[in-house]
Structure formats: structure tokens, C-alpha cells
C-alpha positions as CSV (number, residue, x, y, z in Angstrom):
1,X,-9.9,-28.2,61.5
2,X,-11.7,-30.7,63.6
3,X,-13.6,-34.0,62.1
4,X,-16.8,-31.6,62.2
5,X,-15.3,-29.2,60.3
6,X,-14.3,-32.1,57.8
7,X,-17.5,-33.1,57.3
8,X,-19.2,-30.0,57.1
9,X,-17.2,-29.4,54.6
10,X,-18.3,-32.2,52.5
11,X,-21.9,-31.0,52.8
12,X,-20.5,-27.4,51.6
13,X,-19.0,-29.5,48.1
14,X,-22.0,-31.6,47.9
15,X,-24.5,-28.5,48.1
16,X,-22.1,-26.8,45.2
17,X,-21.7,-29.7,42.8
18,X,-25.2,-30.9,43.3
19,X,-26.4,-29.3,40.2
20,X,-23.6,-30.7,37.9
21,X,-24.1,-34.5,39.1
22,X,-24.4,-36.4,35.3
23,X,-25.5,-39.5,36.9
24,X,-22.5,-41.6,35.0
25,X,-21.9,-43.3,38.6
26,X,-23.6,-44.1,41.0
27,X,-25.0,-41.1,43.9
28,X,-23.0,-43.1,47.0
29,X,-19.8,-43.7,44.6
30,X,-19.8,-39.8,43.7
31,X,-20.3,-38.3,47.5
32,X,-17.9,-41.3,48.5
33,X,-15.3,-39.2,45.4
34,X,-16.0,-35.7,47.4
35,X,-15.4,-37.0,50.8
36,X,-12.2,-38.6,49.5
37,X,-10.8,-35.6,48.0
38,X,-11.9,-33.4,51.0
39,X,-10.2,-35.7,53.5
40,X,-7.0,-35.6,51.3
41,X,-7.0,-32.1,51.0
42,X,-7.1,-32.2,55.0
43,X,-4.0,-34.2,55.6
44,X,-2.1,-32.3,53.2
45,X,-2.2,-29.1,55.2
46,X,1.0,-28.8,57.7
47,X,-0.5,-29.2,60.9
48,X,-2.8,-31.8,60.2
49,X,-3.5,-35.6,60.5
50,X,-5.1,-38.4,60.4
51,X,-8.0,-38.3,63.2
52,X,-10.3,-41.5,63.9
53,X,-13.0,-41.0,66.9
54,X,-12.1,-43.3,69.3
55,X,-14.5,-44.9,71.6
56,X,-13.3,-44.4,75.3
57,X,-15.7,-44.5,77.4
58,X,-18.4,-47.3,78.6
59,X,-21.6,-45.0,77.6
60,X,-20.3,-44.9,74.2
61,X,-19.6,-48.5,73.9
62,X,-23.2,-49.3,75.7
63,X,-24.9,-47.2,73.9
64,X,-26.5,-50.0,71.6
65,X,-27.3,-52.0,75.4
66,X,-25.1,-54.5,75.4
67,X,-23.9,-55.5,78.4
68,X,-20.3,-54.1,80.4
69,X,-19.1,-57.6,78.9
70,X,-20.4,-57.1,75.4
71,X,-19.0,-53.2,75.6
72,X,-15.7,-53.9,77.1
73,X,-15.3,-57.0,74.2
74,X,-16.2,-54.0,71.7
75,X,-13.8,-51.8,73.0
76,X,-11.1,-54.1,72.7
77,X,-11.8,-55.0,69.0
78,X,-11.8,-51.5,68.1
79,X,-8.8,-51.1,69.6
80,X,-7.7,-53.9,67.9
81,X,-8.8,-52.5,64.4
82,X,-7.0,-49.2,65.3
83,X,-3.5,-50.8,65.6
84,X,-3.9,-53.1,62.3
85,X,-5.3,-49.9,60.6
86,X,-2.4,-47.6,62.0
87,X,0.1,-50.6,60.4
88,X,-1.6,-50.1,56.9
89,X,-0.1,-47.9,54.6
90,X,-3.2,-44.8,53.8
91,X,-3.0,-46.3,50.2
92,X,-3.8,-50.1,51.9
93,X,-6.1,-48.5,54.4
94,X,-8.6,-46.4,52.4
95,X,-8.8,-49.7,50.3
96,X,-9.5,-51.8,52.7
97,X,-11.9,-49.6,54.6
98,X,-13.8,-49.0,51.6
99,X,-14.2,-52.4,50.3
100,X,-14.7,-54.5,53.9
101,X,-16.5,-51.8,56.5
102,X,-18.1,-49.1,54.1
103,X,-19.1,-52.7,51.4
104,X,-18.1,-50.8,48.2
105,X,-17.5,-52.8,44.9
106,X,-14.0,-53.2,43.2
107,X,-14.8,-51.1,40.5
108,X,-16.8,-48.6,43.1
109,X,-13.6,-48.1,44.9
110,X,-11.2,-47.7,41.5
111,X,-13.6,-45.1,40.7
112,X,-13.5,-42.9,43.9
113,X,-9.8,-43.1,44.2
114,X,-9.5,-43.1,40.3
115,X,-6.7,-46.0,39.8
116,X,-7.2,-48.9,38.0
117,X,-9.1,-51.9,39.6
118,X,-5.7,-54.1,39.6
119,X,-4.1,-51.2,41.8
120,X,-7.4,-51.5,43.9
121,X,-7.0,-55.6,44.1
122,X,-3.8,-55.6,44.6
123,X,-4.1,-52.7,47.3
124,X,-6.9,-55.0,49.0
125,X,-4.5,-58.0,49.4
126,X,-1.7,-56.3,50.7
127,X,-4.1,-54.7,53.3
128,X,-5.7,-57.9,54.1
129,X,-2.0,-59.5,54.5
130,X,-1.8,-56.8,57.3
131,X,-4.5,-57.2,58.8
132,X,-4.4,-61.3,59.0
133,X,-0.8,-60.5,60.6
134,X,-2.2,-58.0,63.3
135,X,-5.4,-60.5,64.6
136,X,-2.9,-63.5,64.1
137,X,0.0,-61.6,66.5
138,X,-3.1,-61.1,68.6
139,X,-4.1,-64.3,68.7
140,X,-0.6,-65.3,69.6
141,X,-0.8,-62.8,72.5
142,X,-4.4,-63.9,73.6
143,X,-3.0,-67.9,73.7
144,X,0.2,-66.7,75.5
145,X,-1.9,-64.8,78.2
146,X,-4.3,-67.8,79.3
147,X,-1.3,-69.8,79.3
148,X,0.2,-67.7,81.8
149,X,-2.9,-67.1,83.8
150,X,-3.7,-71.9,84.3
């Protein structure tokens, strides 16, 4: 089962449960619950696991027209992102994704993942411990590399 496959089954769900939708959250916090528990249900098949789209080529990264500068920046940053992701427990990482890319609330997360908002705070900082270690190494790395080059 590809990504595609992932999300069309989503759609499938949604078109199923639409009728039974009560309204007690939010529309974005109940798809966000079905995407969730499709996903899961994914990467708990043998065979399967966890698949990002990576950006690879310059057409992709330009696509927006930023310049080869601006793309090849881009690409690096993702590529960044990937590593400190990939370092993130999947607990840590659907946390943090949630909360800092996808801008859900605390208690928005705690509901599609169905733990407690402590669990989802304390799930956040260790993530964001992570992920201030990954662009700090960088960092590091980045300082280490012009010093080596002048």
C-alpha cells in the first residue's frame, strides 16, 4: 500500500462515518482522529513503514519560483527535518508534527491521539529536546565546515 493508497483510504472512512459525525469536536480534529488511526493501522501490517515524500529533485523544490539558491536552501532543511524527525520516537514525532507544522492545539492533539494533555506536553518537550539537539549538532557542523573552508 503506497501513500495514495493511504490516503484514499481516509476519504473511503470519511465518506462512511460522515453521517455519524455528532459535532462534539471540532471537523479538522475528527478527520485529523481518522487519518491517525488509518496511518497506524498501516504500519502495523508486516511489510510496512513509515513513508515520507521526499523532495529530490530541483523542479519540486522550485516549484513555488524561488530561485536554485532558495531551492537548494530548502532542500537542505528538509533534509534536515527528516534526520531530526527519524531521531524522534513516533510517539514524540506525531506530537510534535501535530502541534508545530500541522498548528493543532494541546487539547486538539490529546484528543486525536486520545491521551491525556500531560502525556501530549510532556510528549511535545521531549520532541522539542530532540529536535534543539539535531539543529544544534548541525549548527556545530555548519561552524566546523566554514572553519575549515577560511
Amino acid at each position: 500500500m503506497a501513500i495514495d493508497d493511504v490516503v484514499q483510504e481516509v476519504f473511503v472512512v470519511v465518506h462512511h462515518r460522515l453521517r455519524s459525525y455528532e459535532g462534539r469536536s471540532s471537523l479538522r480534529t475528527w478527520l485529523a482522529g481518522i487519518a491517525h488511526n488509518v496511518v497506524r493501522g498501516y504500519l502495523r501490517k508486516p511489510g510496512n513503514r513509515r513513508a515520507g515524500d521526499h523532495l529530490e529533485n530541483e523542479e519540486q523544490l522550485r516549484a513555488d519560483g524561488c530561485s536554485p539558491a532558495e531551492a537548494l536552501e530548502r532542500k537542505a532543511a528538509l533534509e534536515l527535518l527528516d534526520q531530526v524527525l527519524d531521531k524522534m520516537t513516533e510517539l514524540q514525532r506525531e506530537v510534535f508534527i501535530l502541534y508545530e507544522l500541522e498548528q493543532f492545539s494541546g487539547v486538539e492533539i490529546a484528543e486525536v491521539l486520545n491521551v491525556n494533555e500531560n502525556t501530549v506536553r510532556a510528549r511535545l518537550l521531549a520532541a522539542r529536546k530532540v529536535f534543539n539537539a539535531g539543529v544544534a549538532r548541525e549548527r556545530a557542523r555548519q561552524v566546523w565546515r566554514d572553519r575549515d573552508r577560511g
